[in-house]
N, C-alpha and C positions, 0 to 999 in steps of 0.2 A: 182262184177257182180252177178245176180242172176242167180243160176241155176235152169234148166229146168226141169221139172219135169216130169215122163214119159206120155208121151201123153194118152194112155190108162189103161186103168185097167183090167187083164183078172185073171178068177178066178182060183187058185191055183189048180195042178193037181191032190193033196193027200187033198184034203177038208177034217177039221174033224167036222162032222157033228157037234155033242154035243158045240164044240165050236162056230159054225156058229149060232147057235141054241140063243146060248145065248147072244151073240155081236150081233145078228139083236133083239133080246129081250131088250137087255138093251138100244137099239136106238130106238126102240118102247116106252119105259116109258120115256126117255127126252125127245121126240116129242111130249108125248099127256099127261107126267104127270101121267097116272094110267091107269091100265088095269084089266080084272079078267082070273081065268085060262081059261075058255071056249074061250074068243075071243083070250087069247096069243095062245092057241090050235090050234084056226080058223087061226090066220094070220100063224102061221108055219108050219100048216099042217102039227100037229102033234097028239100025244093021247092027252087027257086031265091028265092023267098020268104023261105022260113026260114033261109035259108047267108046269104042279105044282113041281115039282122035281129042275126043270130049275129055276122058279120063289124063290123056297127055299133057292138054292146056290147064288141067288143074292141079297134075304135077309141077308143072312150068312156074305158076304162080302161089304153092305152098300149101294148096288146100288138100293133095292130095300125098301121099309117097305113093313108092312103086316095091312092094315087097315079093322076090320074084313072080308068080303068077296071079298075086291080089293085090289089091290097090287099098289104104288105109290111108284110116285121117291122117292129113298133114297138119304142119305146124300153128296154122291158122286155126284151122277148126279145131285145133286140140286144145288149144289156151280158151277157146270157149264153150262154159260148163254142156256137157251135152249128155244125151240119155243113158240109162244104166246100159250094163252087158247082158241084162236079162231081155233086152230089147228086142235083140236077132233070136230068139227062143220062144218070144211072145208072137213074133212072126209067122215065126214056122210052124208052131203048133196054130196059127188061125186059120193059115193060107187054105189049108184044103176045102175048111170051113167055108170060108169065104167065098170061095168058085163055086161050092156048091151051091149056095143063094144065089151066085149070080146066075149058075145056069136055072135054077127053080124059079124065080121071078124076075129075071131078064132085065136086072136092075145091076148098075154097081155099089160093091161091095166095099164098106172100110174099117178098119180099126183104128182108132185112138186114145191116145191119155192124156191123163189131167194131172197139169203141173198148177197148182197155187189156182188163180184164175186164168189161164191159158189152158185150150186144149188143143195137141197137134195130131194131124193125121201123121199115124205110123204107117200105114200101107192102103190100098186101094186095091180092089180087081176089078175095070171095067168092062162092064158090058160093049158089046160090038155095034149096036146100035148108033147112027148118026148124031139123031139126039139123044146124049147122055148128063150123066155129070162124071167129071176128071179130073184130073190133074191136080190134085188137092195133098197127094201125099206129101211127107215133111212139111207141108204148110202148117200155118198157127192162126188159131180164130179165139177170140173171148170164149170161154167157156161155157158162159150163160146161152149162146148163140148158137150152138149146136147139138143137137140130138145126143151123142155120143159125151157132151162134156156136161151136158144137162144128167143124163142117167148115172153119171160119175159123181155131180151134185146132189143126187137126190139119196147117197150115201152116206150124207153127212149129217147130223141133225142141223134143223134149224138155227140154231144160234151159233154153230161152228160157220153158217152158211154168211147169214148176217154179217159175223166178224170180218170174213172174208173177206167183204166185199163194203166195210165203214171206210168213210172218205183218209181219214187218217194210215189208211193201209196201201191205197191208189197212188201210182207214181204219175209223175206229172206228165200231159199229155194221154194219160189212159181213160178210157170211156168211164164215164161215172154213173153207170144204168141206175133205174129207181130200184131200189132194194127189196120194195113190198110187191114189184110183178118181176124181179127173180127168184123170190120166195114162192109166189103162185106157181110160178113154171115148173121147178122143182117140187114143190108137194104135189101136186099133178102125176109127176116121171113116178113117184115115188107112190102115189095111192096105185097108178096104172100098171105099173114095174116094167114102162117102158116110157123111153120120151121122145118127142114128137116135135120138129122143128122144122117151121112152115115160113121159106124163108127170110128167117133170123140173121143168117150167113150170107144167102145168096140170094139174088131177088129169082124168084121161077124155081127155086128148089127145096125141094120135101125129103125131110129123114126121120130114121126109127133110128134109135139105138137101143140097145140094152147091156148093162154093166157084166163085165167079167170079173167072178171073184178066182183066185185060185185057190189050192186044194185048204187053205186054211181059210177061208171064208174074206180074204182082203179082197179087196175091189181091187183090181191093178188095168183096167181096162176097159174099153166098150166096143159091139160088134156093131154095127150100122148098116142100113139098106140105105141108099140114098136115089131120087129119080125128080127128073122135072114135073113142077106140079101138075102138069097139065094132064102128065099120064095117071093121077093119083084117083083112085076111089076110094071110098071108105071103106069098100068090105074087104078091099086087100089091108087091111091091120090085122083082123084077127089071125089068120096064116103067117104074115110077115112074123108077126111078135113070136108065135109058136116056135117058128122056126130059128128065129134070133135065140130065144131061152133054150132052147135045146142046144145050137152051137157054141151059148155062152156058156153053158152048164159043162160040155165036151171039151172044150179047152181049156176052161180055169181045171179041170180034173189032170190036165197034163202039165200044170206049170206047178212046180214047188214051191213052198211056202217060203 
């Protein structure tokens, strides 16, 4: 029998920063390959001090090299499979997207993709707000369980979905959700052409996603608003979604097929 795994993820109450610091660092270099101190800085909103310090201890230990002024995956992370090269492309062309939701509805912003049944955050732009949601980039959630990996599902027909997700396919220790209410979830994302995940992930937080196809019509992505339920109403969906289809429509128009 496989066991279940815990439905949510909620972030430890004693965080140690320095380590958070570095485990969202070193999933930053498997997902895009190389980074320099200034932008590892920007994404952790940290010094540029502290991201070269960070960057040094994980050259030390093989996760990183030092290629004169960039830092690329090391030996470690390279022997494990990790994201395409279209990754840092898919980025770039979202990032502007992305700020601008966050500045339009005061929410942070994410993108991710779907591997098999996992979907990982590729990047994040949070809002300045105390209460927010964070720190979620390079992390990995079941697929079914997030906005962004749910809109990614709902590209699939039904029976590829099923397949997916038959016990026979589940590795051991992997959640065994019931199949006929991730079938629900997905035709849902999929009649509404956005999907909706009311903490699935994280207990107190609510997200929209919507699928990015690129210029040949493949799904390769999903844009996300994500915020605590508490701040949620119902009539911010129709705007949200508007402006998700617009930004997802803008970017897949810039990634090559």
């Amino acid at each position: 029998m496989v066991s279940p795994a815990r439905p949510t993820k909620d972030r430890p109450p004693y965080a140690i920063a320095s380590v958070d610091h570095a485990l969202r660092l070193a999933s930053l270099l498997q997902l895009e390959g190389r980074t320099t101190v200034s932008d590892a800085a920007a994404r952790l909103g940290v010094a540029p001090s502290t991201a070269h310090r960070l960057l040094a201890m994980l050259v030390y230990r093989d996760f990183a090299v030092r290629d004169t002024r960039e830092y690329r995956v090391g030996p470690l992370l390279a022997a494990v499979d990790h994201a395409p090269s279209g990754t840092a492309e898919l980025r770039e062309a979202a990032r502007p997207h992305m700020e601008r939701l966050m500045e339009r509805f005061g929410e942070t912003t994410t993108l991710t993709v779907r591997s098999g049944r996992t979907a990982r955050f590729l990047a994040e732009v949070e809002v300045g707000r105390s209460l927010r949601v964070g720190h979620r980039a390079g992390m990995v959630f079941p697929a079914h369980r997030t906005s962004g990996g749910l809109a990614l599902l709902a590209e699939l027909p039904d029976d590829e979905v099923a397949a997916l997700y038959a016990p026979d396919r589940l590795t051991r220790g992997e959640e065994a959700p019931d199949v006929a209410t991730v079938l629900q979830h997905v035709r849902a994302a999929r009649d509404q052409g956005f999907a909706l995940n009311n903490g699935l992930s994280e207990r107190g937080i609510l997200a929209l996603g919507h699928a990015i196809r690129d210029a040949g019509g493949t799904p390769v992505a999903s844009i996300g608003i994500a915020m605590p339920a508490s701040r949620f109403e119902p009539s911010m969906v129709r705007p949200m979604v508007a402006e998700l289809h617009q930004a997802a429509r803008e970017i897949g128009g810039q990634l090559e097929t």
